[in-house]
C-alpha positions in Angstrom: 4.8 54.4 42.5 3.1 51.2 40.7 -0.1 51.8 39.7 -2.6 48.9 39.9 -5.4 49.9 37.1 -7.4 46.8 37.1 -7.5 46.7 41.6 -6.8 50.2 42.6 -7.5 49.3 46.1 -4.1 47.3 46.8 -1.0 48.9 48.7 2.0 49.5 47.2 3.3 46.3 48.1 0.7 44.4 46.6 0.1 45.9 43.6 4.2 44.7 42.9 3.3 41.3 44.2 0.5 41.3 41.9 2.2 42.7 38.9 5.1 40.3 39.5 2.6 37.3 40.0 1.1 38.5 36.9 4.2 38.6 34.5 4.6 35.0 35.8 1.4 34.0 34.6 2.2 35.2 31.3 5.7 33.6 31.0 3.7 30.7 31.8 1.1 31.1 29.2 3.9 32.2 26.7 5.6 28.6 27.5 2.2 26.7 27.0 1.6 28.4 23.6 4.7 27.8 22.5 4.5 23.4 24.3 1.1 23.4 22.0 2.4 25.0 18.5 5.6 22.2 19.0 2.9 19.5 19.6 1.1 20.7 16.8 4.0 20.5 14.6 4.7 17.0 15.8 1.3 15.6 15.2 1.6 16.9 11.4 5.2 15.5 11.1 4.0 12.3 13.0 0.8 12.4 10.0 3.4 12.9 7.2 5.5 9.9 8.3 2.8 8.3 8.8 1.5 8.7 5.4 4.9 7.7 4.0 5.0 4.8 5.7 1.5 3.5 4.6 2.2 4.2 1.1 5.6 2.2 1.5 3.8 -0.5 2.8 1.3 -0.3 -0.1 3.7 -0.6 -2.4 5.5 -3.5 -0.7 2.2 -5.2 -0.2 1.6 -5.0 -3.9 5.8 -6.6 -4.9 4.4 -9.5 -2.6 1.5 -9.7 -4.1 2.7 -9.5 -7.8 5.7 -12.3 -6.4 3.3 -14.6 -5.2 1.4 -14.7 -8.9 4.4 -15.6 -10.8 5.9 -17.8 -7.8 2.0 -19.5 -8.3 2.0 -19.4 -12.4 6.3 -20.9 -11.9 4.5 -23.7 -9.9 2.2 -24.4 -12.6 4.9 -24.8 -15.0 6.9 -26.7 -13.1 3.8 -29.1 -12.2 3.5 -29.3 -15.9 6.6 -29.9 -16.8 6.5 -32.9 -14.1 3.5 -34.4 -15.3 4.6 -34.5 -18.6 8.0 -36.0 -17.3 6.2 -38.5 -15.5 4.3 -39.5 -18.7 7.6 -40.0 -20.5 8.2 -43.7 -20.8 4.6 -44.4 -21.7 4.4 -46.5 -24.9 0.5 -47.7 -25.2 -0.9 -45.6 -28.4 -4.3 -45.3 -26.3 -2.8 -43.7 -23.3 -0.1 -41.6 -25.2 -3.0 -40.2 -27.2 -5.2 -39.6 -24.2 -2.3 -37.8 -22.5 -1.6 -35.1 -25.7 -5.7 -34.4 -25.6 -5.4 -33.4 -22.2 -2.4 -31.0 -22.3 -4.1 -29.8 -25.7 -7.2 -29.2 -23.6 -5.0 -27.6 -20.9 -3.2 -25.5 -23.2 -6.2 -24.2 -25.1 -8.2 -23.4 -21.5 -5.2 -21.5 -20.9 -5.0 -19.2 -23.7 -9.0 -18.7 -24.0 -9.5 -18.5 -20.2 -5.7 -16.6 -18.9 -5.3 -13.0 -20.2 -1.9 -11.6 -18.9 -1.1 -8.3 -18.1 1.6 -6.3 -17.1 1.4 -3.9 -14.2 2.3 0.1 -15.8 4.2 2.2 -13.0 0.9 4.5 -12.8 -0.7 1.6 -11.1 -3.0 0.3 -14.7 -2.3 -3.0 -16.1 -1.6 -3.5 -20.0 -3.4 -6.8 -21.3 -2.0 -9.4 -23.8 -5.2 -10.0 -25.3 -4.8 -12.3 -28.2 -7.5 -14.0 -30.6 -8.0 -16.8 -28.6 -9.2 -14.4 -25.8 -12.5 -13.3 -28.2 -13.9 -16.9 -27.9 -16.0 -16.6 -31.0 -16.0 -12.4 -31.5 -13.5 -10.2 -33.0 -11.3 -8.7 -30.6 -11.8 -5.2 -32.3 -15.5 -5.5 -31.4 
């Protein structure tokens, strides 16, 4: 004979419809614990490749951005190199000196006003800092 401890006053009969209706309800349970722990462990691998991804995109990001600065210094040289090209078949002293003062100028604003650096793999930069860079001081200062 079932015994019904928690409603004493069903039958026979329903005291096994209610112990079988019961068990169901905890299969049921049993199979939503076990839906939310593989949803939980989808959210945390769906975080981890999500945090892969953004630190591949970081780093990408960063290639672009360190291409772009020597595609944009390349295009300076090459403008330079045109210019001077250009200039080639001028003969009048006057202009030929005017044009050397201006790529002297150029070339000195570059070296006191460009410091170059190298990216370092832990993400810090190491500078070519070179006299010309102290613009009056000692670099050891």
């Amino acid at each position: 004979m079932l015994q019904n401890r928690i409603r004493p006053d069903l039958n026979e009969n329903d005291a096994q419809q209610d112990l079988i209706a019961r068990n169901e309800l905890e299969k049921y349970i049993f199979d939503i614990e076990n839906a939310i722990k593989n949803l939980d462990q989808q959210i945390v691998d769906a975080e981890q490749e999500n945090e892969e991804l953004e630190a591949k995109y970081s780093a990408y990001g960063q290639k672009i951005s360190d291409i772009m600065i020597k595609l944009s210094t390349k295009k300076c040289r090459i403008q330079i190199r045109r210019s001077i090209l250009d200039q080639r078949e001028e003969t009048d002293p006057a202009k030929v000196n005017e044009l050397l003062f201006q790529f002297e100028e150029t070339r000195r604003m570059l070296l006191q006003q460009v410091v170059q650096g190298n990216a370092q793999p832990d993400g810090t930069y190491r500078w070519k800092v070179r006299k010309e860079h102290a613009m009056g001081a000692s670099i050891k200062e």
